[in-house]
C-alpha atoms as a printed R data frame, in Angstrom:
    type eleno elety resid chain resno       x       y       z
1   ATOM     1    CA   UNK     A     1  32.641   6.279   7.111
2   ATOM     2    CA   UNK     A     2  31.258   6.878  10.771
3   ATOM     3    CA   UNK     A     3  27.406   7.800  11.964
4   ATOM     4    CA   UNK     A     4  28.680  11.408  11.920
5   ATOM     5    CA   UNK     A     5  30.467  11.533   8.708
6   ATOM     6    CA   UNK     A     6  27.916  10.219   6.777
7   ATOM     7    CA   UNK     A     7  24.783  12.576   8.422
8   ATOM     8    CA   UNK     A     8  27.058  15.416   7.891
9   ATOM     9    CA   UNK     A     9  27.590  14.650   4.410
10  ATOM    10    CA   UNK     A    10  24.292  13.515   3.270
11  ATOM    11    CA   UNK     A    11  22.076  14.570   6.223
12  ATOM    12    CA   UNK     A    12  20.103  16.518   3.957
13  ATOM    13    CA   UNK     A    13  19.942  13.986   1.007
14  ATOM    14    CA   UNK     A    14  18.275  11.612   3.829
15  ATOM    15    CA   UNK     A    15  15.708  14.086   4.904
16  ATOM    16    CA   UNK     A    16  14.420  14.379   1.622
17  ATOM    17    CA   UNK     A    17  14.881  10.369   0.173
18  ATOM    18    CA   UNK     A    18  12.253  10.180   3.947
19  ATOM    19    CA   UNK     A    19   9.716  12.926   2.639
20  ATOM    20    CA   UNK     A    20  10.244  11.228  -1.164
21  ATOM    21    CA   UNK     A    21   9.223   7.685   0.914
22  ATOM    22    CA   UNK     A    22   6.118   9.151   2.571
23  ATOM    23    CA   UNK     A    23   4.740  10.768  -0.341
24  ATOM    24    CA   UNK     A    24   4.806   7.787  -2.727
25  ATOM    25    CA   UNK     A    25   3.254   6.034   0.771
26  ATOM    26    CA   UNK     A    26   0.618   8.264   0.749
27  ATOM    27    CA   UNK     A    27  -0.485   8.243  -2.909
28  ATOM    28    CA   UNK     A    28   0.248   4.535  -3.225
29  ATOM    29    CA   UNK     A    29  -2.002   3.633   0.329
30  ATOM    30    CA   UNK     A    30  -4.462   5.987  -0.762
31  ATOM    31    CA   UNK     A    31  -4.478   4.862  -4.358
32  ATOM    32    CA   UNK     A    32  -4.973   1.027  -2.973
33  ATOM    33    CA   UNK     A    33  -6.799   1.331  -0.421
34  ATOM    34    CA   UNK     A    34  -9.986   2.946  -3.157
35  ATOM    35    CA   UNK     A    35  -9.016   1.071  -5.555
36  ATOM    36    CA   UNK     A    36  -9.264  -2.119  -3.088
37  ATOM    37    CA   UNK     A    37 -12.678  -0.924  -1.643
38  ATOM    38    CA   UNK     A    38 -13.733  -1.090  -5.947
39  ATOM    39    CA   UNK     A    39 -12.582  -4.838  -6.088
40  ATOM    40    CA   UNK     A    40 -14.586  -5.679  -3.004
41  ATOM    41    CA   UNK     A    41 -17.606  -4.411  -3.906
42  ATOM    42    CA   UNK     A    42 -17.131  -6.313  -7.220
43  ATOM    43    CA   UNK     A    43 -16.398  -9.392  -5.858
44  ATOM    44    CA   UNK     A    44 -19.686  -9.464  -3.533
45  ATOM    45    CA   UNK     A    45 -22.271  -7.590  -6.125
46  ATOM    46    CA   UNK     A    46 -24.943 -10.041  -6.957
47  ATOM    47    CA   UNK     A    47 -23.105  -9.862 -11.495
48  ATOM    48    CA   UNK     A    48 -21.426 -13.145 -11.214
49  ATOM    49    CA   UNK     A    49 -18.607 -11.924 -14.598
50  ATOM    50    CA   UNK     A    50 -17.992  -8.783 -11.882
51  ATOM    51    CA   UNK     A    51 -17.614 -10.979  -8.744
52  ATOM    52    CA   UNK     A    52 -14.899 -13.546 -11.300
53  ATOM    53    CA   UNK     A    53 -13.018 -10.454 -12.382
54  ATOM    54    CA   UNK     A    54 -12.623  -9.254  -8.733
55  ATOM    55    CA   UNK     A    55 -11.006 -12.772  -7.696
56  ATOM    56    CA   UNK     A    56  -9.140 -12.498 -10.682
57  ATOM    57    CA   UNK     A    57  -7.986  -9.190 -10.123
58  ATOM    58    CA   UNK     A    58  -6.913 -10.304  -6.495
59  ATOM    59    CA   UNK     A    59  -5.552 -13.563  -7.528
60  ATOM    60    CA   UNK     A    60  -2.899 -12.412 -10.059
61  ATOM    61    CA   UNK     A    61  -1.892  -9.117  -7.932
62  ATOM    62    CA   UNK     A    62  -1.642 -10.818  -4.780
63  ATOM    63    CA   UNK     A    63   0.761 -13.157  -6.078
64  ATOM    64    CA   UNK     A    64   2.895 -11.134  -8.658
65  ATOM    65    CA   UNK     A    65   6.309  -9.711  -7.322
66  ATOM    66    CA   UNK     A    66   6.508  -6.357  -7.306
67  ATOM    67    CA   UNK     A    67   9.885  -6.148  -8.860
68  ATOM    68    CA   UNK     A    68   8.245  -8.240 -11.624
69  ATOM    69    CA   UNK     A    69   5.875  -5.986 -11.934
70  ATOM    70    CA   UNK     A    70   8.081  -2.676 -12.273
71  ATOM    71    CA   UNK     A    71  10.102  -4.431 -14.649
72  ATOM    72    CA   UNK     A    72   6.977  -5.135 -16.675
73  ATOM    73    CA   UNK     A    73   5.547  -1.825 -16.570
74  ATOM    74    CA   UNK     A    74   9.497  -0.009 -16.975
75  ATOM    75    CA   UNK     A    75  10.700  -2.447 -19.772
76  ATOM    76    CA   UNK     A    76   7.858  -4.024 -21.460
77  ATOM    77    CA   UNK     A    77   5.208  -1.479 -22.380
78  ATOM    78    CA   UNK     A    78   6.916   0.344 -24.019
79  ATOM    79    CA   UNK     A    79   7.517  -2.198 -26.878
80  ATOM    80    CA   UNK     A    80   3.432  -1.254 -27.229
81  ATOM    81    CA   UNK     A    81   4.097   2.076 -27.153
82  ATOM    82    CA   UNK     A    82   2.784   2.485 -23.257
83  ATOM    83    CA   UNK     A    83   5.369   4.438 -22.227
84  ATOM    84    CA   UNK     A    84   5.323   5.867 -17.920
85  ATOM    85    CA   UNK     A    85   7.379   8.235 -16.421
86  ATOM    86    CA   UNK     A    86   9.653   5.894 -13.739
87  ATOM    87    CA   UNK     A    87   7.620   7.424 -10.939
88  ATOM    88    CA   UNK     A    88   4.225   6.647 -12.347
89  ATOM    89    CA   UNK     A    89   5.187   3.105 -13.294
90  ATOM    90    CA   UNK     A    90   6.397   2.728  -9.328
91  ATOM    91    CA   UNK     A    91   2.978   4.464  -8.141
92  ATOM    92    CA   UNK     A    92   1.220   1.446 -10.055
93  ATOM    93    CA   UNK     A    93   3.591  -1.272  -9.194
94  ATOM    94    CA   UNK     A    94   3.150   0.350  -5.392
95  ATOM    95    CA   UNK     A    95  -0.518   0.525  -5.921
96  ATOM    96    CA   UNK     A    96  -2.226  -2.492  -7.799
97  ATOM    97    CA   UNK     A    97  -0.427  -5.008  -5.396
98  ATOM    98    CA   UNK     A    98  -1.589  -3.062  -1.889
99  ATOM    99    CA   UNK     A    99  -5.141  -3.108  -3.595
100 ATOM   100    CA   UNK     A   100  -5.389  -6.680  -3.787
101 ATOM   101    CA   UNK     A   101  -4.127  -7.609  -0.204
102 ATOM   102    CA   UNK     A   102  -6.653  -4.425   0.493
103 ATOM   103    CA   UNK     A   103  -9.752  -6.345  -1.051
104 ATOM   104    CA   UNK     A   104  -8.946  -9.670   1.544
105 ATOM   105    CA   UNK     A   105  -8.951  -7.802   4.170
106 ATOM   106    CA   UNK     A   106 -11.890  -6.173   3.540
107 ATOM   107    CA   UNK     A   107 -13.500  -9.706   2.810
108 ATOM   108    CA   UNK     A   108 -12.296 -10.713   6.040
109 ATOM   109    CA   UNK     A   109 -14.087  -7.769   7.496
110 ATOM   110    CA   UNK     A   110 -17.195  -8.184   5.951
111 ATOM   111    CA   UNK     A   111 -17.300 -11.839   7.674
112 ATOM   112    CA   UNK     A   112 -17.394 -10.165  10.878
113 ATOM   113    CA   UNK     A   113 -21.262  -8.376  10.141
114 ATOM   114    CA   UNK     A   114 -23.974 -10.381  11.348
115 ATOM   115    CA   UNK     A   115 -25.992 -12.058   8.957
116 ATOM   116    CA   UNK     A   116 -29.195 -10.705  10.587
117 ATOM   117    CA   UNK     A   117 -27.617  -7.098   9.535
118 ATOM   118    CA   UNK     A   118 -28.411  -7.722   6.192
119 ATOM   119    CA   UNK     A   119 -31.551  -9.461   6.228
120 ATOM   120    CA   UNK     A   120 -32.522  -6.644   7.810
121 ATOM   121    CA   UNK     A   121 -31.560  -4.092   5.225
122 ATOM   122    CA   UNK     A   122 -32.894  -6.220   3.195
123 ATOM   123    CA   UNK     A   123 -36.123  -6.504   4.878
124 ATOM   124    CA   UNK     A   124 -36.086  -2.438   4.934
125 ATOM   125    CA   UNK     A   125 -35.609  -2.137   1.167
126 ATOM   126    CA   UNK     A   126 -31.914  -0.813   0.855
127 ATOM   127    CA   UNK     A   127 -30.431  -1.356  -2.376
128 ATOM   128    CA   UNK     A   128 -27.268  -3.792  -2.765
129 ATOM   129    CA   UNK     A   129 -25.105  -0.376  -3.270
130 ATOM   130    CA   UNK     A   130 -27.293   1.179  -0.153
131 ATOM   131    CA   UNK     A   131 -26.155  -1.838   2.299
132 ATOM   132    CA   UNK     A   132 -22.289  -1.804   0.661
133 ATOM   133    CA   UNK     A   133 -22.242   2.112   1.686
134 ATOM   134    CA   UNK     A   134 -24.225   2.265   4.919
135 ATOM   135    CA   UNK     A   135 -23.541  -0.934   6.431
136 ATOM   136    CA   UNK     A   136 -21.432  -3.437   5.171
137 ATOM   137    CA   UNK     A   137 -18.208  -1.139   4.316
138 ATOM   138    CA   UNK     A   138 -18.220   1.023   7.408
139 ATOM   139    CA   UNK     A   139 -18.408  -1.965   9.805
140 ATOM   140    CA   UNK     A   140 -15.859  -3.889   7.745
141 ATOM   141    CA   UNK     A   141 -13.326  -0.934   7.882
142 ATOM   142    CA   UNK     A   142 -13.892  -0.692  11.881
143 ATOM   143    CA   UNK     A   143 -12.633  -4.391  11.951
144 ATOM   144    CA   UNK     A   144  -9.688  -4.244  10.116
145 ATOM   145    CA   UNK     A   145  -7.651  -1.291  10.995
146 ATOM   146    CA   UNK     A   146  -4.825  -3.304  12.092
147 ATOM   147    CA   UNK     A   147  -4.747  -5.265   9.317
148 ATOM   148    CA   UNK     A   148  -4.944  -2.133   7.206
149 ATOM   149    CA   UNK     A   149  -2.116  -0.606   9.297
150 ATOM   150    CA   UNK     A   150  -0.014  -3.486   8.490
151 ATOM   151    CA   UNK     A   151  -1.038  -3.568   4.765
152 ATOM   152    CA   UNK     A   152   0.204   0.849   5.298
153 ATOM   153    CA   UNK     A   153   3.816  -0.424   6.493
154 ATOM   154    CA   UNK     A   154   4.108  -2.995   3.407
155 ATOM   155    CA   UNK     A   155   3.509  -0.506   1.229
156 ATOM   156    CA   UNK     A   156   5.768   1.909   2.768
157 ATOM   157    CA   UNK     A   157   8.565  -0.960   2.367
158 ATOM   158    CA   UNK     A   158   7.188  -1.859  -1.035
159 ATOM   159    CA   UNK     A   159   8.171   1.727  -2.161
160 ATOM   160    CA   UNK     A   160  11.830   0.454  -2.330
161 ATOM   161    CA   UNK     A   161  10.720  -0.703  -6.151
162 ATOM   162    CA   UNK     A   162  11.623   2.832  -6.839
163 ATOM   163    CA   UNK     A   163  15.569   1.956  -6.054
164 ATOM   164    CA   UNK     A   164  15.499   0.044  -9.078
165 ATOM   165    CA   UNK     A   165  14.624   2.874 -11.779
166 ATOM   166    CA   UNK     A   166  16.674   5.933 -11.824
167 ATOM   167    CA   UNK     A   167  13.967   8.278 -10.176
168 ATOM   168    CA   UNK     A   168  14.542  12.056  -8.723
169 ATOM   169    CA   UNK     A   169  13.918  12.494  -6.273
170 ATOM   170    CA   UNK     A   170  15.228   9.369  -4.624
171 ATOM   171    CA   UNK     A   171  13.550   7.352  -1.794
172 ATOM   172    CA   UNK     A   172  15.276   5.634   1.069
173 ATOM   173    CA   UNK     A   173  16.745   2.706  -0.230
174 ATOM   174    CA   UNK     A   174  17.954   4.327  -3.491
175 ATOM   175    CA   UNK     A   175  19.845   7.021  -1.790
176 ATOM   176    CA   UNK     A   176  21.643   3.820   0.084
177 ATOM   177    CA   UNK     A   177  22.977   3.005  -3.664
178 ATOM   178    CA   UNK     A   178  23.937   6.605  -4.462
179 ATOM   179    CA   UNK     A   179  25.502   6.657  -1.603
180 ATOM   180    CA   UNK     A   180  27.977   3.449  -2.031
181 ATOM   181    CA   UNK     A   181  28.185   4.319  -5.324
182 ATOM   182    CA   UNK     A   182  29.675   7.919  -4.664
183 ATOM   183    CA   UNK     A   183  31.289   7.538  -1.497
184 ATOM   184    CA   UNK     A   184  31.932   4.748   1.121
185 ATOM   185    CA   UNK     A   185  29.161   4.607   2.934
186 ATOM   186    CA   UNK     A   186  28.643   0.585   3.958
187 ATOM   187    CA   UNK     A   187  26.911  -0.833   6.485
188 ATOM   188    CA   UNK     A   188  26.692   3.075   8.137
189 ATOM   189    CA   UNK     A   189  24.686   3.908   4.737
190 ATOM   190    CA   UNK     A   190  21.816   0.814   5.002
191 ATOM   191    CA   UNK     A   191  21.910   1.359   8.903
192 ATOM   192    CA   UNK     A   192  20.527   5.224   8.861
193 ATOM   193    CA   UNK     A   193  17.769   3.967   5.870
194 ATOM   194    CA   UNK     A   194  16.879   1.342   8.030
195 ATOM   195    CA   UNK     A   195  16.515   3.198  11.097
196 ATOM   196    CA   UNK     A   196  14.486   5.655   9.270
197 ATOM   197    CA   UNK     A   197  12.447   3.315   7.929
198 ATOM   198    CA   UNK     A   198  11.826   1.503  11.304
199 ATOM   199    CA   UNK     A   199  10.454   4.754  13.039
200 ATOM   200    CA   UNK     A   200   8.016   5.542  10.456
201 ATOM   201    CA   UNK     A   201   7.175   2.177  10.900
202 ATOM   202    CA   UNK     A   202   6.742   2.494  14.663
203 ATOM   203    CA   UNK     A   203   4.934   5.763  14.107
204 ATOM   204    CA   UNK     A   204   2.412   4.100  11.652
205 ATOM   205    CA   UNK     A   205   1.758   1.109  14.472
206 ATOM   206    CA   UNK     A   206   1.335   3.835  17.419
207 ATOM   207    CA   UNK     A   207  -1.577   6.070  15.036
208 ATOM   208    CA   UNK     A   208  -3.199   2.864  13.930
209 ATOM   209    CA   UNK     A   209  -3.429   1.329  17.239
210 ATOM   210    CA   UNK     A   210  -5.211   4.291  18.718
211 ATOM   211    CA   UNK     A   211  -7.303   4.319  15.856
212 ATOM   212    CA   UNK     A   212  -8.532   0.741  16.201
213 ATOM   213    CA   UNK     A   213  -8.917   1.476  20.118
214 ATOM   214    CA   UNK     A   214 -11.316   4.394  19.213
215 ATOM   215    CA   UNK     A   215 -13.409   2.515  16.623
216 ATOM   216    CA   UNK     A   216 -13.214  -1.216  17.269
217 ATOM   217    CA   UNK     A   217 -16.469  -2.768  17.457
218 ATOM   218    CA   UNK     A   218 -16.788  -4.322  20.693
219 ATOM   219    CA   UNK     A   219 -18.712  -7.861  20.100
């Protein structure tokens, strides 16, 4: 089936499998990106069980597979009786793994502050959560938003976990499969996901790099 064909045919199944991509994006990064500020400030608060859990926490989500983890959430809980709609148990699988990658960069932001930034706080009498909110997160955040745009794009991608549940609305890569499934679509099918997936991609790198040129802290 040509370029043409296909668009004509499932043009507006495409348009909406792209707005079905962005919005589990969007709650997913937003969902990670709190939850992954949460971890860090666990894993530098002065409660040494806190500061373990938060390397645990980043430890086993930063090296699970998401499609490991869908099928754990999809198949397995419910023989406990957890049972998840299929777009809930993709929001987590889409969430808990950003959140961890979130956390280390965070960390790595953190090792940009000066030392002398906190003695200082200290010296002034801020509180551990005062010097987390007022210095130590806002300065990290300034240094990493590349490294958070990049973490934005692999989530975006990650959302392709939802190809593997039968969800409705369907995202990019799950309309691909309806596609060859109904019609033959081929390489024509993956091609148009791809390219949409490539200029949100593009789109995401152009925002965040004008982002980190207005806020990068020049050192």
């Amino acid at each position: 089936m040509s370029f043409s064909d296909l668009w004509q045919q499932f043009g507006d199944r495409y348009l909406l499998a792209l707005g079905t991509t962005w919005r589990l994006t969007a709650i997913s990064f937003a969902a990670a990106f709190a939850l992954g500020v949460l971890i860090t400030i666990l894993r530098v608060c002065p409660i040494q069980p806190l500061r373990v859990a938060g390397d645990i926490y980043v430890q086993i989500f930063r090296n699970i597979p998401g499609a490991a983890l869908l099928i754990l959430l999809v198949y397995a809980l419910p023989y406990l009786q957890i049972i998840f709609p299929y777009e809930v148990c993709v929001l987590i699988a889409t969430t808990l793994i950003p959140s961890a990658f979130c956390s280390e960069h965070l960390m790595s932001g953190m090792n940009t502050i000066a030392p002398g930034q906190i003695e200082a706080a200290r010296a002034l009498g801020l509180t551990f959560f005062q010097m987390i909110r007022r210095i130590v997160i806002p300065q990290a955040l300034r240094s990493t938003v590349l490294p958070m745009t990049n973490l934005l794009v692999a989530t975006m991608l990650t959302t392709s976990l939802a190809s593997q549940v039968p969800m409705r609305p369907m995202e990019l890569t799950g309309l691909v499969s309806y596609i060859n499934t109904h019609a033959t679509g081929g390489v024509t099918a993956f091609a148009i996901s791809a390219l949409l997936y490539c200029a949100t991609a593009l789109l995401i790198g152009l925002v965040g790099g004008w982002v980190d040129r207005k806020v990068r802290i020049l050192r």
